[in-house]
C-alpha positions as CSV (number, residue, x, y, z in Angstrom):
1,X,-13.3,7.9,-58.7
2,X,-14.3,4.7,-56.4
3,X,-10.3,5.1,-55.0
4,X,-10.7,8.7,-54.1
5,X,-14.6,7.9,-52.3
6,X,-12.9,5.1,-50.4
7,X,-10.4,7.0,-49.6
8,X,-12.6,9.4,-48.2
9,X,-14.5,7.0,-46.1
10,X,-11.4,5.9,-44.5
11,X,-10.3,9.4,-43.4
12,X,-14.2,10.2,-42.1
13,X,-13.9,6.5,-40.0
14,X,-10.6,7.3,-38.6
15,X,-12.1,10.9,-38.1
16,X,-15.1,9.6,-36.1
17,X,-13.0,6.7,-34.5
18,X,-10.5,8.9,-32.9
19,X,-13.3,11.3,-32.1
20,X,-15.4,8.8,-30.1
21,X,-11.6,7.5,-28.5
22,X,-11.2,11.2,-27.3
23,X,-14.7,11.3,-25.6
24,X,-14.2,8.2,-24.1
25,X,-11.1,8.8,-22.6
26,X,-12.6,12.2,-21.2
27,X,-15.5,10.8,-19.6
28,X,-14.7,11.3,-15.8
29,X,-15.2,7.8,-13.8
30,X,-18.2,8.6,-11.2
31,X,-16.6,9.1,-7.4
32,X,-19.6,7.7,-5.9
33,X,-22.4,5.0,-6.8
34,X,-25.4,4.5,-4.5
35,X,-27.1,1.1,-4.0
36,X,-29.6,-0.4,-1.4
37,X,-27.2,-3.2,-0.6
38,X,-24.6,-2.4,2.1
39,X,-20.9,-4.7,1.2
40,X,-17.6,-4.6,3.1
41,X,-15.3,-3.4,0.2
42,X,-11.8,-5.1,0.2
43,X,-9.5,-4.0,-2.6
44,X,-8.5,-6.3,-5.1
45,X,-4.6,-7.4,-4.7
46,X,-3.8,-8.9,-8.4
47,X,-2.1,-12.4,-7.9
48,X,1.3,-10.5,-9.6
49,X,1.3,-8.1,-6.5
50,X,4.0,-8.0,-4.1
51,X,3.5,-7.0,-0.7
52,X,6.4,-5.2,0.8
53,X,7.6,-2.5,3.4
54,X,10.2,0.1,2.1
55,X,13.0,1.3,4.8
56,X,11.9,3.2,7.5
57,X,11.8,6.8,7.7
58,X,12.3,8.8,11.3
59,X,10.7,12.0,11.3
60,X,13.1,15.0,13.0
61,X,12.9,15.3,16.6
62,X,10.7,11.9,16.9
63,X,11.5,8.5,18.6
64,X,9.7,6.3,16.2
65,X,10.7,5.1,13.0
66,X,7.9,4.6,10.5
67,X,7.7,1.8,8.0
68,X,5.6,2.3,4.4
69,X,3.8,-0.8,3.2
70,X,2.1,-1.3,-0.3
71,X,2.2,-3.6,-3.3
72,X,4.8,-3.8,-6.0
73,X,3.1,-4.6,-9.2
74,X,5.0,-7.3,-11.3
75,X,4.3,-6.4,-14.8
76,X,4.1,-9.7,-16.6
77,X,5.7,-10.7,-20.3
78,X,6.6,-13.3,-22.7
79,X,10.6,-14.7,-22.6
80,X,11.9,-16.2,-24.9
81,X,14.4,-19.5,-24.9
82,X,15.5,-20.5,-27.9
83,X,12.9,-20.7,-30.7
84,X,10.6,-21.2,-27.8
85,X,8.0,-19.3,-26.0
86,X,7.9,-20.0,-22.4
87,X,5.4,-19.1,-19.8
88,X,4.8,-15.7,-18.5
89,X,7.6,-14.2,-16.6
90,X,7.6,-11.2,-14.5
91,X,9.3,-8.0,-14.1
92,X,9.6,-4.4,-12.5
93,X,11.2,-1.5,-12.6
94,X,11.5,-0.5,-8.6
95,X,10.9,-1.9,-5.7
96,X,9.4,1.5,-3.5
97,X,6.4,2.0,-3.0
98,X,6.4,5.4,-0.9
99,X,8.3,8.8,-1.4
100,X,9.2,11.1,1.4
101,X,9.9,14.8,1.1
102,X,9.3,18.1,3.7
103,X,7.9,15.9,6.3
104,X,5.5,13.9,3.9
105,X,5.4,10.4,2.8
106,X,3.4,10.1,-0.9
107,X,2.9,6.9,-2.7
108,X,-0.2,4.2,-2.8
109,X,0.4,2.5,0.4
110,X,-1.9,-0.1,2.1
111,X,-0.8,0.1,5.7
112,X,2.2,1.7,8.0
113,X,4.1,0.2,10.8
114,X,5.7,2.0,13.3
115,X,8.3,1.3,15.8
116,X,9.6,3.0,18.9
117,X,13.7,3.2,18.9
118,X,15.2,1.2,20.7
119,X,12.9,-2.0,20.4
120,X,12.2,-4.5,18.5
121,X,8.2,-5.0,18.4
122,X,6.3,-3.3,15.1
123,X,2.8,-2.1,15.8
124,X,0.6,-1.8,12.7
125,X,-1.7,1.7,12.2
126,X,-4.9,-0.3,11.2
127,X,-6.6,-4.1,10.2
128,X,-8.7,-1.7,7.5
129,X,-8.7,-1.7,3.8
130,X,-7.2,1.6,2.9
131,X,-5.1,3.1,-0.1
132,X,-2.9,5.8,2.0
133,X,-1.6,8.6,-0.4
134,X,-0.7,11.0,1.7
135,X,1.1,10.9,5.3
136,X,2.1,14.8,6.7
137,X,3.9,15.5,9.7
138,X,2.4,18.8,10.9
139,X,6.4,19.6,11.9
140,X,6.2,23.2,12.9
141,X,2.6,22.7,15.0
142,X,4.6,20.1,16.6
143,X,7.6,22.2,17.4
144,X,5.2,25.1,18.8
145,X,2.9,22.8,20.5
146,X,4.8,20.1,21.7
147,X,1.8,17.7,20.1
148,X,3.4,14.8,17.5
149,X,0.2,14.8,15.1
150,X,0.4,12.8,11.6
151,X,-2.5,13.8,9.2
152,X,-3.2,11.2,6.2
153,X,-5.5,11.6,3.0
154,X,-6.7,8.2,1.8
155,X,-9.8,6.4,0.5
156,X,-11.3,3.8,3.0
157,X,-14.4,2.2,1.1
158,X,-15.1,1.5,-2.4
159,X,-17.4,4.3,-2.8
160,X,-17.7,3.7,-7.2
161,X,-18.2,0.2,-6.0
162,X,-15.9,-1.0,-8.8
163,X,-14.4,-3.4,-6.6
164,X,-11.3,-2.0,-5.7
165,X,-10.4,0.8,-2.8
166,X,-8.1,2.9,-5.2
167,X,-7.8,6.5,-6.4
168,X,-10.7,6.7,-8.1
169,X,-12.7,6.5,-4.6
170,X,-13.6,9.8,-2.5
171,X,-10.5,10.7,-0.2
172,X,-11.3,11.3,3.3
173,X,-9.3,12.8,5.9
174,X,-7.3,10.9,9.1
175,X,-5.2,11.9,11.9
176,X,-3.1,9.9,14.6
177,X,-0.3,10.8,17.1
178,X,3.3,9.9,16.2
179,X,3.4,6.5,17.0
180,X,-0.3,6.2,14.8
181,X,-2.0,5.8,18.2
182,X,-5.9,7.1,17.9
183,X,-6.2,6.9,14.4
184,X,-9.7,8.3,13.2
185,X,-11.2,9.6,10.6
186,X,-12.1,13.7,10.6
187,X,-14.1,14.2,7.5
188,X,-17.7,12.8,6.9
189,X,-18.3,9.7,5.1
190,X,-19.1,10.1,1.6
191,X,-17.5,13.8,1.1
192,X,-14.4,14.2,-0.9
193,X,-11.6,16.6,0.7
194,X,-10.7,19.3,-1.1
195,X,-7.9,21.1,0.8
196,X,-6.5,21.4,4.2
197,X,-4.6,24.1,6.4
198,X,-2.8,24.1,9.7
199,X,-2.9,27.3,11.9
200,X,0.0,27.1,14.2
201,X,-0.6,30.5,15.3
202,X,-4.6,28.9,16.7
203,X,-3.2,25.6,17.3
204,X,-6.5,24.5,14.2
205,X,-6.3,22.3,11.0
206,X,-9.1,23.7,8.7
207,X,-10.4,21.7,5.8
208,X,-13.0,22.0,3.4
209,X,-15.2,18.8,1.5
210,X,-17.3,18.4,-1.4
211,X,-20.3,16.6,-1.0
212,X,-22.6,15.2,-4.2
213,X,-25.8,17.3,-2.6
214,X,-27.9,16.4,-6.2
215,X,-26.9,12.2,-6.1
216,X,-25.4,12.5,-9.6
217,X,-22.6,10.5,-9.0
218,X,-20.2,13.2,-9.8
219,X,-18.8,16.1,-8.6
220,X,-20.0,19.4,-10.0
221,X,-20.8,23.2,-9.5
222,X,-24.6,21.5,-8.5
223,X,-23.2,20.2,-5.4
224,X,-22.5,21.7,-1.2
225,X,-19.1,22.5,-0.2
226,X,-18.4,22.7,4.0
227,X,-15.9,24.0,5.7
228,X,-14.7,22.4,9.2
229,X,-11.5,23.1,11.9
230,X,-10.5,20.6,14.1
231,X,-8.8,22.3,17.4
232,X,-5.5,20.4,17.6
233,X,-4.5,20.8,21.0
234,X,-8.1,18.6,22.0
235,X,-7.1,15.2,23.3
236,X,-10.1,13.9,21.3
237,X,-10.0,15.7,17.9
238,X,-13.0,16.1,17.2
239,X,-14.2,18.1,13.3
240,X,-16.7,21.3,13.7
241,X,-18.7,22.3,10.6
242,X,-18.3,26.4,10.4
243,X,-20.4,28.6,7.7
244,X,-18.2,30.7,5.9
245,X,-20.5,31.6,3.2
């Protein structure tokens, strides 16, 4: 009789164990944390980190080649020599850090460098703390318009002040010309992009934002969406808010 009790506390711990596991793993990590103390956020680059630049990519129809920069992460393990242990060595599995596909580059980037054809000299996009994951071409505005435009999505301050710029920050929205001349932010500061659009036919990108309205921390059906369009053809680009709704 004592076996089969045990027994049954064991099952109900493991029950309760891999039920407080499953809530924990569900609990979303807050997008934004408000304090009274303004800090430059810098992310933290782990000593195993590798900064490198993959090969450069040449958009169709463009004189610039553009060069992805981001960290490799060496993932580190024990090695064995002889009946030994030795120190920590370090391995990984690819060297990329960026993908590129229909005019987009994707990947966790920390900077890109761009360089006209025909020169040598590589001029960097921006001396900020960023994590890029997201570089579009808008192609077919260019090829109606005649206007190179590059729009990014990326996070630019640590706004869960964990620390660390990374994906667990609000994603804002940028745009530069080709050559990632005039590079400046579009949405408002604290307010998380949702979605974007280009209108060819207008010459507009229209975007919409989330913005925590209650000061929860989070993201929920409590909070303000707005809608903006920037006019693309503008030499300054410049977001208006619109009321849809």
């Amino acid at each position: 009789m004592k076996k089969i009790n045990g027994m049954k506390n064991l099952v109900l711990a493991l029950t309760l164990f891999l039920a407080l596991a499953s809530c924990k793993q569900e609990k979303e990590v807050p997008k934004v944390r408000y304090s009274s103390e303004k800090k430059d956020s810098k992310p933290i680059i782990d000593s195993a980190d590798l900064q490198v630049s993959d090969l450069p990519i040449e958009f169709p129809n463009t004189d610039v080649l553009v060069f992805p920069v981001g960290n490799v992460n060496f993932v580190s393990r024990d090695s064995k020599i002889g009946s030994e242990t030795s120190s920590k060595s370090y391995s990984t599995q690819s060297f990329n850090v960026s993908n590129y596909n229909d005019f987009e580059i994707t990947g966790y980037l920390t900077n890109l460098k761009f360089q006209k054809q025909n020169t040598d000299s590589l001029e960097v996009l921006t001396n900020k703390s960023l994590l890029i994951e997201s570089v579009t071409y808008l192609k077919n505005f260019a090829d109606k318009s005649n206007k190179k435009i590059l729009l990014y999505s990326l996070a630019d301050a640590d706004t869960n002040q964990d620390n660390a710029i990374d994906q667990d920050d609000i994603k804002s929205i940028y745009a530069s010309d080709i050559y990632g001349k005039g590079f400046q932010k579009l949405s408002p500061d604290l307010q998380e992009v949702i979605d974007w659009n280009v209108l060819e036919g207008i010459k507009r990108l229209y975007f919409r934002t989330i913005e925590d309205f209650n000061k929860n921390g989070a993201f929920d059906a409590k909070d303000k969406v707005h809608y903006f369009y920037v006019d693309l053809m503008q030499k300054e680009l410049k977001a208006v808010e619109y009321k849809p709704i």
